[in-house]
N, C-alpha and C positions, 0 to 999 in steps of 0.2 A: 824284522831284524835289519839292522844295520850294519855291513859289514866293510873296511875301510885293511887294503895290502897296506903290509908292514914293509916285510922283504921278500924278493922272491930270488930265484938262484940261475935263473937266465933272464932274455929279453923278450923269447917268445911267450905264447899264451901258454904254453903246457907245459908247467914243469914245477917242482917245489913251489910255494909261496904259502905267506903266511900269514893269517887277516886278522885283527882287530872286531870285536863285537862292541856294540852299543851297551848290550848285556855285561859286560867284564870279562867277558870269554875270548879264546880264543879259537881260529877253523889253522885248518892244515891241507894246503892241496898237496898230495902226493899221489906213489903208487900204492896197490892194495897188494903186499906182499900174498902169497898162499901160502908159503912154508913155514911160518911162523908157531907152529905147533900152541899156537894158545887158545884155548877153550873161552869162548864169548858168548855174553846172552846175545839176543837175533837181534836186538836194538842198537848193539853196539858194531862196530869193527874199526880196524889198525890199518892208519898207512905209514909208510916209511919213508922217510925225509934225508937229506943229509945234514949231519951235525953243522953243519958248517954254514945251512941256513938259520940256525937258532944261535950261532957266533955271532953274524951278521946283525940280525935284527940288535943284539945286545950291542955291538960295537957301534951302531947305530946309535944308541940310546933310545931304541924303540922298546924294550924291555927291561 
């Protein structure tokens, strides 16, 4: 897979960002909330981002 950042929400390495798949897909680096009370099969799970990186990549015209 081919993975290419959109936007991300600081300058360092660790923090929100948002990539681009060769696939048509998209990845999400965030955190892995735990309190999020939702039931997931083992394959799957949820990180949390700020809305305001998915602003971003849009005002961008990356979305």
């Amino acid at each position: 897979m081919k993975v290419q950042m959109l936007a991300k929400e600081c300058d360092k390495k660790d923090c929100p960002t948002l990539y681009a798949t060769d696939r048509g897909t998209l990845l999400v680096q965030g955190d892995r909330p735990e309190d999020h009370g939702l039931t997931l099969p083992a394959h799957e799970g949820v990180v949390e981002i700020p809305l305001s990186l998915i602003k971003k990549a849009i005002a961008d015209g990356l979305l």
